[in-house]
C-alpha positions as CSV (number, residue, x, y, z in Angstrom):
1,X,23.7,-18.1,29.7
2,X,26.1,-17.6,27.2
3,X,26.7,-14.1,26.4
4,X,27.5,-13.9,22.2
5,X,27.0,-16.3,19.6
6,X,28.5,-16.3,16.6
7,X,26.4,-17.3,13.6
8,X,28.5,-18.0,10.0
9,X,27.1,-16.4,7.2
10,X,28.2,-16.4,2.8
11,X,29.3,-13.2,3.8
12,X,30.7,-12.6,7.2
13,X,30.8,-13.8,11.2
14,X,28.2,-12.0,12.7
15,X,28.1,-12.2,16.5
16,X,24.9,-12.5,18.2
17,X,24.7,-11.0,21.8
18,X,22.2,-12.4,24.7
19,X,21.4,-15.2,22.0
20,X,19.6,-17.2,24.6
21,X,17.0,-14.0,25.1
22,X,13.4,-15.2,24.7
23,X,11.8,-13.2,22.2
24,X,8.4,-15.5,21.7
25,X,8.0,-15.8,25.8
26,X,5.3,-18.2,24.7
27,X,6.9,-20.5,22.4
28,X,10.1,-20.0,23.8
29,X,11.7,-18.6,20.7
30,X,15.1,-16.7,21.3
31,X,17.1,-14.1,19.7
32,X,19.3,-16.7,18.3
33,X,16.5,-18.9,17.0
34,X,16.0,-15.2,15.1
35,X,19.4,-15.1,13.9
36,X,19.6,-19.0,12.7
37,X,16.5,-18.0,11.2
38,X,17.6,-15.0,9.0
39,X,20.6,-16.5,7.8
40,X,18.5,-19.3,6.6
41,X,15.9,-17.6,4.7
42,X,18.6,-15.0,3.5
43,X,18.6,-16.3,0.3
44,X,15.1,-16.7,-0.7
45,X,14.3,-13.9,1.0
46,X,16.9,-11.1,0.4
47,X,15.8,-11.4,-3.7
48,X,12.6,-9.5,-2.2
49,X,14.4,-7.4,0.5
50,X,17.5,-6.1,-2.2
51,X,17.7,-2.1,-2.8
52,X,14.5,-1.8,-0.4
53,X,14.7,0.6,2.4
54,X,13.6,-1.2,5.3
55,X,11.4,0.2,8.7
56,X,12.1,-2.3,11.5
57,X,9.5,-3.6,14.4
58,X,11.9,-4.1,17.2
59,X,11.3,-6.0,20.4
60,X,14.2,-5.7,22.4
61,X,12.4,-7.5,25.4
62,X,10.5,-9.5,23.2
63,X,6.8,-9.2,22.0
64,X,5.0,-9.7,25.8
65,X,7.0,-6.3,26.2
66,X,5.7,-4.4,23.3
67,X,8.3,-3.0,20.9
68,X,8.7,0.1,18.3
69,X,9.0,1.3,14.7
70,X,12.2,2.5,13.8
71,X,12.6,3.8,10.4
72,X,15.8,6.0,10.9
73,X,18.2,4.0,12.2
74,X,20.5,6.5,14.6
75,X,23.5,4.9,15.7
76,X,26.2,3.7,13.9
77,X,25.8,0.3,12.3
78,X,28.9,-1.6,11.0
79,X,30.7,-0.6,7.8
80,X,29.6,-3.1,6.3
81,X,25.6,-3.2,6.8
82,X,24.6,-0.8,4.0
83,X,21.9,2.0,4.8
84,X,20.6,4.9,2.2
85,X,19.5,8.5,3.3
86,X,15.9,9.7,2.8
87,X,15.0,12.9,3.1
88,X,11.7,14.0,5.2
89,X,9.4,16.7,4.1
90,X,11.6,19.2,7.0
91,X,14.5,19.2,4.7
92,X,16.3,16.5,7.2
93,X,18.3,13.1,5.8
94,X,17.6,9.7,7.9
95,X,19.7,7.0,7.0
96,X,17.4,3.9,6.8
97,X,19.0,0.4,6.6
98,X,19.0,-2.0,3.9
99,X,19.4,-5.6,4.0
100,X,20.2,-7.6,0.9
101,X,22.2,-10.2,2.4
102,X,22.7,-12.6,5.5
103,X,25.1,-10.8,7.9
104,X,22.8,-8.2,7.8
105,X,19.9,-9.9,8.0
106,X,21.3,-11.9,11.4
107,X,22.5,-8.2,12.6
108,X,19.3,-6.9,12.6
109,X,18.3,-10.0,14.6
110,X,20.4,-9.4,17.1
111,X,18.9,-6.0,17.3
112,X,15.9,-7.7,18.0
113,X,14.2,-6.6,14.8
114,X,12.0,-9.1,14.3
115,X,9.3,-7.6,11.5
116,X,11.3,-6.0,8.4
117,X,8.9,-3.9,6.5
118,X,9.9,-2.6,3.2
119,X,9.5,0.2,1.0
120,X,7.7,-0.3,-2.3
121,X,10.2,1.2,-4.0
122,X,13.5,0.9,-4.3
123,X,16.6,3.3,-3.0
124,X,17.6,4.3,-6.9
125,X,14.2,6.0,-7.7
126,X,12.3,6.2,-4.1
127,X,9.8,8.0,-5.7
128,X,8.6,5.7,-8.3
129,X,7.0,2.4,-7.0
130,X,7.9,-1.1,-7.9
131,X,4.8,-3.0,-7.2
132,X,1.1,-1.9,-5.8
133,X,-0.2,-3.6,-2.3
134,X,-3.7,-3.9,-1.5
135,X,-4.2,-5.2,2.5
136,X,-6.9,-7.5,3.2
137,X,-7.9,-6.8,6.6
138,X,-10.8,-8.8,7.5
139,X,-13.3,-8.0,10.4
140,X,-13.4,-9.9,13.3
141,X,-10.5,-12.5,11.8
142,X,-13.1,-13.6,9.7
143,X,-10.7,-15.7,7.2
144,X,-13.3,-16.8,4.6
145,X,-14.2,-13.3,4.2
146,X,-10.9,-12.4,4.0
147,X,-10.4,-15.3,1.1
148,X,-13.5,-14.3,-1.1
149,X,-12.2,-10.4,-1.0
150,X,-9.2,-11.8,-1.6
151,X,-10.2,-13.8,-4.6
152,X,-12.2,-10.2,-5.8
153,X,-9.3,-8.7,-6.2
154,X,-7.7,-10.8,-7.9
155,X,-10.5,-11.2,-10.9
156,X,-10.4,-7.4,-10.9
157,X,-7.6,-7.0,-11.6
158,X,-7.4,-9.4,-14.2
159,X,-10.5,-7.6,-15.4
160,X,-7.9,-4.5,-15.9
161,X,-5.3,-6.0,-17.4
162,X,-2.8,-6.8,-14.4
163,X,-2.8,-10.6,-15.0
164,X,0.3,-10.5,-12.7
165,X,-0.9,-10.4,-9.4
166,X,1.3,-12.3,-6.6
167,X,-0.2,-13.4,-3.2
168,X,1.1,-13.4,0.3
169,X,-0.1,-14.3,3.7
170,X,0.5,-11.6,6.1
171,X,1.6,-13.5,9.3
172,X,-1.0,-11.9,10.5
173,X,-5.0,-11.8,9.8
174,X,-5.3,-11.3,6.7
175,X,-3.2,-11.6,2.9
176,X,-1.7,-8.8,0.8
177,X,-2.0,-9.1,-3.2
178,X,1.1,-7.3,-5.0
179,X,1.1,-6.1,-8.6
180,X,5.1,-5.6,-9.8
181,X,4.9,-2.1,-11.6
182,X,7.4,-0.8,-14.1
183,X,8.7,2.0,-12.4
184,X,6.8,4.6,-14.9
185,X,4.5,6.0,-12.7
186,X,4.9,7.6,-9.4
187,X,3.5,6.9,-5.8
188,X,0.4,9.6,-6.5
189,X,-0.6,7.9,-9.6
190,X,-0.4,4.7,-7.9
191,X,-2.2,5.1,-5.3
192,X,-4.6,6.7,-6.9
193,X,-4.9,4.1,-9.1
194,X,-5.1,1.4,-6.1
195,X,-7.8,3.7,-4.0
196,X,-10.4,3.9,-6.9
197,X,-9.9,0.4,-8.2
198,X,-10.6,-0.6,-4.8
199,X,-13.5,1.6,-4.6
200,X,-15.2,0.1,-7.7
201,X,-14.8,-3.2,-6.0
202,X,-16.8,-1.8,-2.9
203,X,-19.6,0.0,-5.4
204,X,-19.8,-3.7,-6.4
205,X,-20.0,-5.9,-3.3
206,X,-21.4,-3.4,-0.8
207,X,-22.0,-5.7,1.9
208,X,-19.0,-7.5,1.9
209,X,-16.4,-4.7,0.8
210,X,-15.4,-1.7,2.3
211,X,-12.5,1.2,1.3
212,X,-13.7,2.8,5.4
213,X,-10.7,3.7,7.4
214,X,-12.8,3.8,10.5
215,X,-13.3,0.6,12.1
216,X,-16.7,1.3,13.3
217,X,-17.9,1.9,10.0
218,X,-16.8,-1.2,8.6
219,X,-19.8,-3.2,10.0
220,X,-18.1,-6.5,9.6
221,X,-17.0,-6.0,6.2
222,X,-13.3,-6.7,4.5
223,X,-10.9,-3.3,4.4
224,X,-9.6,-2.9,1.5
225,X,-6.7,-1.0,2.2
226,X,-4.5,0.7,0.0
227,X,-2.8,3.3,2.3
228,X,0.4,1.4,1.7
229,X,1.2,3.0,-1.6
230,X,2.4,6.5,-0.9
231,X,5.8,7.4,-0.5
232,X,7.4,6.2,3.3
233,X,4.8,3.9,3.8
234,X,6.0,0.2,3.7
235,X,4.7,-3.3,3.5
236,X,5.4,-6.1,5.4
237,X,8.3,-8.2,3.7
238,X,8.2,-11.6,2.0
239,X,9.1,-14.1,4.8
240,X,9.8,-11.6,7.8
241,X,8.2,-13.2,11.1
242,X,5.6,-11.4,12.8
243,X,5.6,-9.9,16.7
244,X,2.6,-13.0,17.2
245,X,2.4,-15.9,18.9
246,X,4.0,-18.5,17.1
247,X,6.6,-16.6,15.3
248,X,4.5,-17.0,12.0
249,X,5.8,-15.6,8.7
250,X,4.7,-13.5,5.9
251,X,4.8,-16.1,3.4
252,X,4.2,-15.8,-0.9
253,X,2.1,-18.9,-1.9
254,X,0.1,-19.5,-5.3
255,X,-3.5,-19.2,-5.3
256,X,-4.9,-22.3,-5.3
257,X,-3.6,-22.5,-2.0
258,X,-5.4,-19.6,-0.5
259,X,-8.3,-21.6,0.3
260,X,-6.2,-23.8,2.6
261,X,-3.7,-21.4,3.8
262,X,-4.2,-19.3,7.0
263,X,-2.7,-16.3,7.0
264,X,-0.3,-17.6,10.1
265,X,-0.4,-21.0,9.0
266,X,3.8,-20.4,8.4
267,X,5.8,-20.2,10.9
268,X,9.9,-20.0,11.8
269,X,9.4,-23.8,12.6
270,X,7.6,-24.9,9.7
271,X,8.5,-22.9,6.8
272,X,11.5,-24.7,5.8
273,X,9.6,-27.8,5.6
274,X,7.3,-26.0,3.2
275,X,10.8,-24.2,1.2
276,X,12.1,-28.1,1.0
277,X,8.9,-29.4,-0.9
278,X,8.3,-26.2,-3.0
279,X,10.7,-23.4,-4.5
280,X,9.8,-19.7,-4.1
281,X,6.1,-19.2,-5.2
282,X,7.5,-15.1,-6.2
283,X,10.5,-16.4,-7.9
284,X,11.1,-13.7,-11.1
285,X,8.9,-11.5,-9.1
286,X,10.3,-8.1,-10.3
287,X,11.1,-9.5,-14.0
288,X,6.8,-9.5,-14.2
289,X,6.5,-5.7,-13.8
290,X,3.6,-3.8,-15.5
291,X,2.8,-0.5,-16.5
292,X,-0.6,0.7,-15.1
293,X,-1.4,3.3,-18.5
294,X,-3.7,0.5,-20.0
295,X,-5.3,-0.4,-16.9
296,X,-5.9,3.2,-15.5
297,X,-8.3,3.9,-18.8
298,X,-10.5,0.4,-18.4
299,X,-10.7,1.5,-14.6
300,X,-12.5,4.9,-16.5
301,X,-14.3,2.7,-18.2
302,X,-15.3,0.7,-15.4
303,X,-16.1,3.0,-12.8
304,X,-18.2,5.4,-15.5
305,X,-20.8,2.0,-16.0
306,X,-20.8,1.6,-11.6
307,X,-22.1,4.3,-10.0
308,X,-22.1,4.8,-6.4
309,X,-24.9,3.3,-4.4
């Protein structure tokens, strides 16, 4: 077994150690399947990744071993791989890593990151969002649920004026719906925002919808969730692979083809096929951005004529 491998990248060398460790024991995916990965999708994906502090799902024994989420990174990366303090509530600075280009990308593979979850804002103003997430989390991996919730929130917020509304699988049960924001309001306002636009949705569709952290409250209905959009929280990145079976990715796709995509239907060993036929479906992503003034008064508006059941 070899013990580096050195993957070529725009920027740099970037050596790869143990590349022959299986991270996917299932599917036989290594860490340098990981790496090759990254610096492939570097440039389609580090558009979405750029500015972004990052908190990283690392499997160092791969995913049959469990893993753990590291926001602070605490040793000393190279030079080179660029990280940004953020300060906790104590007062204390945690330098969290940020990955805007390849060599970085393939270092965090060799750390055996394989989920990058970013912030939803970006390291020059952390406290000001850059887009809105709502999670759909279906219950019991009910997928047409998950699409018809899906598809409600995207008609409601069209109803509020946020015609921009981009779409992603999650890798993982469900999709995630992003709204690019223009900066102007803060993660309070935001979220906010999210949690009673998404509660008007649930006054509506009762018995399908549900804002109800508990999941024995849920009774089979689609969580809305919106806990995302505070400041620390993160979302999982545009075209980071999940800690699944397959190694399927977190992929952006338009939306008529939610009603054929699975939420894992991407994977590391299919997506390229799909990024060969079709460019970027969240190309100019951040150049869409919205302010939520006009919205936050039709939500008023809206919530005043739907009372809670």
């Amino acid at each position: 077994m070899p013990e580096q491998r050195t993957i070529d990248t725009a920027e740099r060398r970037v050596e790869v150690s143990r590349p022959d460790k299986v991270l996917f024991p299932d599917d036989g995916i290594t860490k340098a399947d990981l790496a090759e990965y990254h610096a492939r999708i570097a440039e389609v994906a580090a558009p979405h990744l750029r500015d972004r502090p990052l908190a990283l799902r690392r499997f160092p024994d791969g995913i049959g071993a469990g893993g753990f989420f590291q926001k602070d990174w605490d040793g000393r990366p190279p030079e080179w791989v660029r990280t940004v303090p953020i300060e906790r509530a104590d007062g204390e600075e945690l330098d969290h890593v940020i990955a805007g280009d390849a060599a970085t990308l393939v270092w965090l593979a060799d750390r055996a990151a394989i989920e990058l979850h970013g912030w939803l804002a970006r390291s020059d103003d952390l406290h000001h969002p850059d887009q809105l997430v709502v999670d759909l989390d279906p219950s019991d991996d009910d997928i047409a649920a998950a699409r018809s919730a899906t598809r409600r929130v995207r008609d409601l917020l069209d109803e509020l004026g946020l015609g921009e509304r981009w779409l992603k699988t999650s890798g993982s049960k469900g999709y995630h719906v992003h709204v690019p924001l223009d900066r102007s309001a803060d993660f309070d306002t935001v979220r906010s925002f999210a949690r009673r636009a998404m509660e008007l949705l649930a006054r509506r569709y009762p018995d399908e919808l549900t804002t109800e952290q508990r999941k024995a409250k849920r009774a089979g209905r689609t969580y809305l969730d919106v806990g995302r959009n505070a400041y620390g929280q993160t979302a999982v990145a545009p075209y980071t692979v999940r800690a699944h079976r397959g190694a399927p990715v977190a992929t952006p796709i338009d939306w008529h083809e939610l009603g054929e995509t699975d939420p894992q239907r991407y994977t590391i060993r299919n997506l390229f096929r799909r990024l060969g036929q079709k460019d970027d479906p969240w190309t100019g992503f951040a150049d869409r951005a919205r302010s939520l003034t006009d919205a936050q008064c039709r939500l008023d508006e809206l919530l005043a004529d739907t009372p809670p059941r």
